[in-house]
VOKE-506876 format. One line per 4 residues: number of its first residue (from 0); for each residue z, y, x of C-alpha. Coordinates in steps of 0.001 Angstrom, whole numbers, always signed. Each point is the difference from the previous one (the first is absolute). Example, Ala and Ser with C-alpha at 12.3 -4.5 7.8 and 13.67 -1.06 7.14 Angstrom:
0> +7800,-4500,+12300 ~ -660,+3440,+1370
//
This chain:
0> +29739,-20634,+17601 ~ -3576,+864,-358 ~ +515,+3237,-1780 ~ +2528,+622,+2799
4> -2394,-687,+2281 ~ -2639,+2656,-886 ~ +1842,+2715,-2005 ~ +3043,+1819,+1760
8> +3491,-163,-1889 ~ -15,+747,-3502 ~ +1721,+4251,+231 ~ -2640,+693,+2351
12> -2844,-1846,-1714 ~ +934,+2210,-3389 ~ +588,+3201,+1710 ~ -3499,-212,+1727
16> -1678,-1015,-3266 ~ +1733,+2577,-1974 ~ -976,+3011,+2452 ~ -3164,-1143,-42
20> -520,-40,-3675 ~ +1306,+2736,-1033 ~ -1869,+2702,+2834 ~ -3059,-2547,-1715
24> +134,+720,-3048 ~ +979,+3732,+242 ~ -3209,+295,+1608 ~ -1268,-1207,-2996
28> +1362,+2117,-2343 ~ -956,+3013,+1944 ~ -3407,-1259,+549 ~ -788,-646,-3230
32> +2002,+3339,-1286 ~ -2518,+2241,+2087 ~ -3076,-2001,-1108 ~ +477,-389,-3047
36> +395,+3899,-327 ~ -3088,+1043,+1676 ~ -2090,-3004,-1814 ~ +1114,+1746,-2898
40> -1047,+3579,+705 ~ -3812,-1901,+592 ~ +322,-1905,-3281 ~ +2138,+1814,-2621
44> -2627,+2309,-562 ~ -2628,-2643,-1510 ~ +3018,-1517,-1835 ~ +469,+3140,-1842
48> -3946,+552,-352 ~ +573,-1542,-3131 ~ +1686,+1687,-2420 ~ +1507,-2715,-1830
52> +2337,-642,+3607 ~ +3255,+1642,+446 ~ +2942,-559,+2205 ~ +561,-3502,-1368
56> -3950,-811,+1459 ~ +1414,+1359,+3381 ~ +3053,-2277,+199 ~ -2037,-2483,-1080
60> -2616,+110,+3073 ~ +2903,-127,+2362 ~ +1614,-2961,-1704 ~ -3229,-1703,+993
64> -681,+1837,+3376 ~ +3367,-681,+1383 ~ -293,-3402,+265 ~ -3360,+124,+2131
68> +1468,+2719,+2356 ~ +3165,-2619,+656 ~ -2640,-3345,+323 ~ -1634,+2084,+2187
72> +2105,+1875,+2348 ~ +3000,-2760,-15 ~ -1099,-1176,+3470 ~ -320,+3106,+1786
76> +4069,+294,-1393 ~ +729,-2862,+1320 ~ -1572,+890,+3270 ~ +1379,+3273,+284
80> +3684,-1306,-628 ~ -404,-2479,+2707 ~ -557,+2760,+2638 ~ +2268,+1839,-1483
84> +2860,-2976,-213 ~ -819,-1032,+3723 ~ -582,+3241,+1434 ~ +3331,+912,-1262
88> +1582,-3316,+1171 ~ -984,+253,+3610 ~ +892,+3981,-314 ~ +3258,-1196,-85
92> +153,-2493,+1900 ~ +735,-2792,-2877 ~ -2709,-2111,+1644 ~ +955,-298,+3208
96> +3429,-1039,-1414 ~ -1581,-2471,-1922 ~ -2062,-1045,+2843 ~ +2873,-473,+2171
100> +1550,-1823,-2276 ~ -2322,-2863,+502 ~ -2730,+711,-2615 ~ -3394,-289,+688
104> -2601,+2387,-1371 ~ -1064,-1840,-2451 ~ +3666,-732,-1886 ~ +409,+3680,+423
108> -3334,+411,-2321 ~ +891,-3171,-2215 ~ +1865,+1913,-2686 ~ -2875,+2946,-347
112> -2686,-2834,-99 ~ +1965,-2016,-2750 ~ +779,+3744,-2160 ~ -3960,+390,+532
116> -698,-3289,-1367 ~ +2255,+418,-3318 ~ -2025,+3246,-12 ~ -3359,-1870,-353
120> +1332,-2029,-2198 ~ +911,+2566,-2417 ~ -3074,+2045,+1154 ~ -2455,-2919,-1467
124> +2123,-258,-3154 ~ +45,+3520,-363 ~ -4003,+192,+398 ~ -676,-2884,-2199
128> +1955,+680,-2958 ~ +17,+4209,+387 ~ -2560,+1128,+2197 ~ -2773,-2081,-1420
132> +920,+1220,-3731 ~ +104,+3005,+1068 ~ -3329,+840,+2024 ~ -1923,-2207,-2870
136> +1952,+2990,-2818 ~ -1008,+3080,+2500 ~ -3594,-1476,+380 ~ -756,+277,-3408
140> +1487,+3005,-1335 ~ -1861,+1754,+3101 ~ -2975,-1916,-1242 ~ -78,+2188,-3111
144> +1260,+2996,+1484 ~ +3748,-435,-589 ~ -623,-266,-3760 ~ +1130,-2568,-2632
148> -828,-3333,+1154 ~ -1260,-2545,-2278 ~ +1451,-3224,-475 ~ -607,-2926,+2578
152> -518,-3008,-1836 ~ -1463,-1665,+3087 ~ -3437,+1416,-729 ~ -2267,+1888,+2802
156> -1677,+3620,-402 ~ -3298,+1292,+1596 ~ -1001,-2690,+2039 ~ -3104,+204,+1682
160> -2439,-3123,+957 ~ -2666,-844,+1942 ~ -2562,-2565,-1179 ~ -3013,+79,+1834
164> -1645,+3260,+561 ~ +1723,+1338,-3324 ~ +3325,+1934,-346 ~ +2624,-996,-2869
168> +2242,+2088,-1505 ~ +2833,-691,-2416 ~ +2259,+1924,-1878 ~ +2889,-2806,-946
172> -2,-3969,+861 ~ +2485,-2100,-2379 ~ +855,-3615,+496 ~ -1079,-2553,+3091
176> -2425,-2354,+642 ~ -2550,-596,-2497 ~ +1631,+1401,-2608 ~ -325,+3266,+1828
180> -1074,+2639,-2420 ~ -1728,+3555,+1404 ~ +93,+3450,-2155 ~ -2309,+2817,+1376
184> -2047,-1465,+2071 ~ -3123,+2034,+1794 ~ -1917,-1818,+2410 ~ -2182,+2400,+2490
188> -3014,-2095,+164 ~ -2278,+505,+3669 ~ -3139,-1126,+1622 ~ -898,+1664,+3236
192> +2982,+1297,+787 ~ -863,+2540,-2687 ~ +2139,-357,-3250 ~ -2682,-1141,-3016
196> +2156,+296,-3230 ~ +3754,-73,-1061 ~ +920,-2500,-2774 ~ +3133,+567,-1681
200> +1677,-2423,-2465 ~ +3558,+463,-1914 ~ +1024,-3600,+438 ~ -894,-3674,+1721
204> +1321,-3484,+280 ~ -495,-2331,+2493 ~ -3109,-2572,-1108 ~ -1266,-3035,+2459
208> -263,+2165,+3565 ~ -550,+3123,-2031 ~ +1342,+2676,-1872 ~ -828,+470,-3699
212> -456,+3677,-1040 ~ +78,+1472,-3406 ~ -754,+3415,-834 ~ -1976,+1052,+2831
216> -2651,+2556,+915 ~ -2086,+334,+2978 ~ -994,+3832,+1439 ~ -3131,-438,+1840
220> +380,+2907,+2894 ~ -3469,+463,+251 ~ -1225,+727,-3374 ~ +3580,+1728,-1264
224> -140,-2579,-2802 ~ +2363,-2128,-1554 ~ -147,-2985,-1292 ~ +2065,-2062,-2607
228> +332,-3522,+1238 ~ +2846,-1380,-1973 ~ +849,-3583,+1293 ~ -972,-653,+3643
232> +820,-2482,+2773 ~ +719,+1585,+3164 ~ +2098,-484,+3766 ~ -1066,-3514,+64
236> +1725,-1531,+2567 ~ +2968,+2294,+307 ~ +3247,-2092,-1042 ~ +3095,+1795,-1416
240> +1895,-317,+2633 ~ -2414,+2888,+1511 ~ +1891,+2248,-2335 ~ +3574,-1191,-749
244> +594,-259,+4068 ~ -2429,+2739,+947 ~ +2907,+1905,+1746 ~ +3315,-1491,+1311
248> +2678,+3036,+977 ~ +2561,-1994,+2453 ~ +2330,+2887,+761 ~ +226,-294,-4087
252> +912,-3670,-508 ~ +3076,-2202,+1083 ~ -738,-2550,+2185 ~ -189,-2753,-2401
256> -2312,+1883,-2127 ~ -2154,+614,+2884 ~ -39,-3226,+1111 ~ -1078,-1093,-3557
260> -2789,+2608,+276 ~ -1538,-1418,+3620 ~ +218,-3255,-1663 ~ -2157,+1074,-3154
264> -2043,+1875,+2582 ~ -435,-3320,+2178 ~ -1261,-1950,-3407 ~ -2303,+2165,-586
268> -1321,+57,+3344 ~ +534,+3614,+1279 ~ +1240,+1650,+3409 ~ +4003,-48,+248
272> +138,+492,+3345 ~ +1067,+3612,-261 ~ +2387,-899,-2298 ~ +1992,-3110,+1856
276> +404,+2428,+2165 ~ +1737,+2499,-2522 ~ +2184,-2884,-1445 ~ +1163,-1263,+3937
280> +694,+3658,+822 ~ +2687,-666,-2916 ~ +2037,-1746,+1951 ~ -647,+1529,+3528
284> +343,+3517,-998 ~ +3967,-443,-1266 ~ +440,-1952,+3333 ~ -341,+2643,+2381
288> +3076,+1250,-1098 ~ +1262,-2910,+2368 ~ -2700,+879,+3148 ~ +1252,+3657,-25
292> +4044,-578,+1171 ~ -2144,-2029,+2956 ~ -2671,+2887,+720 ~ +2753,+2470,-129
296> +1889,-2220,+2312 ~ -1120,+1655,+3252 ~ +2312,+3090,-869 ~ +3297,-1904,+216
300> -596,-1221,+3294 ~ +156,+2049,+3083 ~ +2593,+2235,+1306 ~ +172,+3308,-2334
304> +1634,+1678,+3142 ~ -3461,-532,+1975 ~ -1884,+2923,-2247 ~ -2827,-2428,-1428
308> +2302,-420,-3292 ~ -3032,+2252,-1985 ~ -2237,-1480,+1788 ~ +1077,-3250,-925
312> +96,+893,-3790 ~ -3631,+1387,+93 ~ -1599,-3301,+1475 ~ +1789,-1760,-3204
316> -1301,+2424,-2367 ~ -3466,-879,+1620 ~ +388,-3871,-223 ~ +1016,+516,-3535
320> -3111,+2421,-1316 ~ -2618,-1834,+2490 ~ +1382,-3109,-2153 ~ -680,+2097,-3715
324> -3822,+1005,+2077 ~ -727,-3513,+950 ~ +1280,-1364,-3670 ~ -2306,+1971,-1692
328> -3233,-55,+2409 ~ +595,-3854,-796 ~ +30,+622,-3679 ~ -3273,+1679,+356
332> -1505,-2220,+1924 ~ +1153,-3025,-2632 ~ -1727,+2412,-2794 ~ -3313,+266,+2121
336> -78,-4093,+498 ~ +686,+390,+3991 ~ +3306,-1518,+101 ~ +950,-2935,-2362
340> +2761,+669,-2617 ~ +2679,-2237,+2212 ~ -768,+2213,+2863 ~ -432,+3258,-1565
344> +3777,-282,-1279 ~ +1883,-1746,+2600 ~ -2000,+753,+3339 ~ +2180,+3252,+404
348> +3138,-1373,-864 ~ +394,-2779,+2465 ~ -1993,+2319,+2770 ~ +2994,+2476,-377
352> +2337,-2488,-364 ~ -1187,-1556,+3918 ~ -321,+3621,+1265 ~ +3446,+1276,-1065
356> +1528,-3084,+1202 ~ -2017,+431,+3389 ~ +1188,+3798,+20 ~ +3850,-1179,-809
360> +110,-2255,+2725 ~ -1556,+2351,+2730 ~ +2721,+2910,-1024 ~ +2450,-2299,-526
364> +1181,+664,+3266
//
């Protein structure tokens, strides 16, 4: 009775959701044909730099590009087959025979709101287990300049630390905690804001609330000389964490594993806020596949006869990218630590969600 209730009969509720998904996701396709050819005329050229790549290399960047272009243009698909679905709807005159048949707006746009939200849900799965996978692969063979990428057994590569007024390099971190082991270090030693020496050490443990060196040799920058060391205490203070979670990529992890890292991050007493924000945008991102059916809304209502049909479909287009422009100013702002993460994510989401239902009802008619 309920379903009755809000969703028009069951013919019409599949032929709207069909049309809909289909002008969607051949959008899509199109989209990501065209982009994915000109992001290739920028990129296959440093592929191919290296003259151990070939054609296989090639394919293999767009196995891993694809699924970013798709994560990231998959709402501006689905907002583009709204207009297109409703624009072509009231063209013909399908809405006003649905109107007249005693459905409100809203049951009109039930079936494209419940095809968006199957949409997001397949949109999160297909970020999480795909997308994530993906951007973490392409980050790293771009990291050594599409080249043979070494084995990830969990360990981290040039990290860089701060401890004090001194600068810490290293090469490789293996293991966590304090059984954290460093291989070629180099610590940029300064006073004055003028750098003093460099010591450089091929490996360290963690000892007490410092770090153990052994082979190490200190280059005094004044003199030119350098100096054999051998065993030396250094970074006191600086915990391992400093290293194993010195940088967290979120577009590179699933949400669980994210959500592991800010909780490692949290223990350990550094900012998150940044990346809450990251791991609630998630979850809002794949929903506005559900906002854009109601911000293209404003083109199915309205006689087509009275000439403001194009008109119509323009303001929806603008509701939908002033949506994608207010999503990510909020993003930034959540980065800079102006809005928290709750707000950074979901502040544009349920502002759209009010306006498009304010601008539905006032056209309605």
């Amino acid at each position: 009775m309920i379903g009755a209730e809000l969703f028009p009969s069951r013919t019409v509720s599949v032929y709207l959701a069909k049309m809909f998904l289909i002008r969607s996701f051949a959008i899509l396709l199109a989209l990501v044909l065209v982009l994915q050819a000109l992001d290739l005329l920028s990129e296959s050229g440093r592929i191919l730099a290296n003259p151990e790549n070939g054609q296989a290399e090639i394919w293999r960047y767009v196995s891993l590009r694809v699924p970013q272009i798709i994560s990231r243009f998959l709402p501006f698909s689905v907002l583009l087959g709204t207009i297109i679905t409703l624009s072509t709807l009231n063209q013909n005159s399908e809405v006003i025979a649905l109107k007249a048949s005693g459905l409100s707006a809203h049951q009109v746009l039930a079936p494209l709101i419940l095809a968006g939200f199957g949409v997001a849900i397949i949109s999160f799965a297909f970020n999480d287990r795909i997308v994530a996978r993906a951007t973490a692969t392409l980050e790293a063979w771009e990291n050594v300049d599409f080249g043979q990428i070494p084995i990830d057994r969990g360990d981290r590569s040039n990290v860089w630390v701060r401890s004090a007024g001194d600068l810490i390099q290293v090469q490789q971190i293996r293991g966590r905690g304090e059984a954290a082991q460093l291989n070629g270090i180099r610590i940029y030693e300064r006073g004055d804001n003028q750098l003093r020496s460099i010591l450089t050490a091929e490996q360290g443990e963690f000892v007490g609330n410092a770090w153990q060196v052994q082979g190490a040799q200190r280059f005094d920058v004044a003199s030119g000389e350098t100096a054999q060391v051998g065993t030396a205490r250094v970074a006191e203070g600086v915990s391992p964490d400093r290293f194993t979670l010195a940088s967290v990529n979120a577009e590179g992890l699933s949400f669980g594993a994210l959500s592991a890292a800010i909780s490692e991050l949290k223990e350990a007493g550094r900012p998150t806020k940044a990346l809450e924000g990251a791991l609630w945008h998630k979850l809002s991102g794949p929903l506005s596949s559900v906002l854009m059916p109601l911000l293209g809304a404003v083109a199915a209502f309205g006689i087509a006869r009275s000439g403001k049909l194009f008109l119509r479909a323009v303001i929806g287009m603008a509701l939908g990218f002033l949506y994608f422009v207010a999503d990510n100013f909020a993003l930034a702002m959540g980065n800079l630590g102006a809005y928290p993460p709750l707000l950074a994510a979901w502040a544009p989401f349920f502002l759209f969600l009010m306006i498009g239902e304010a601008v539905l009802l006032r056209s309605e008619e």
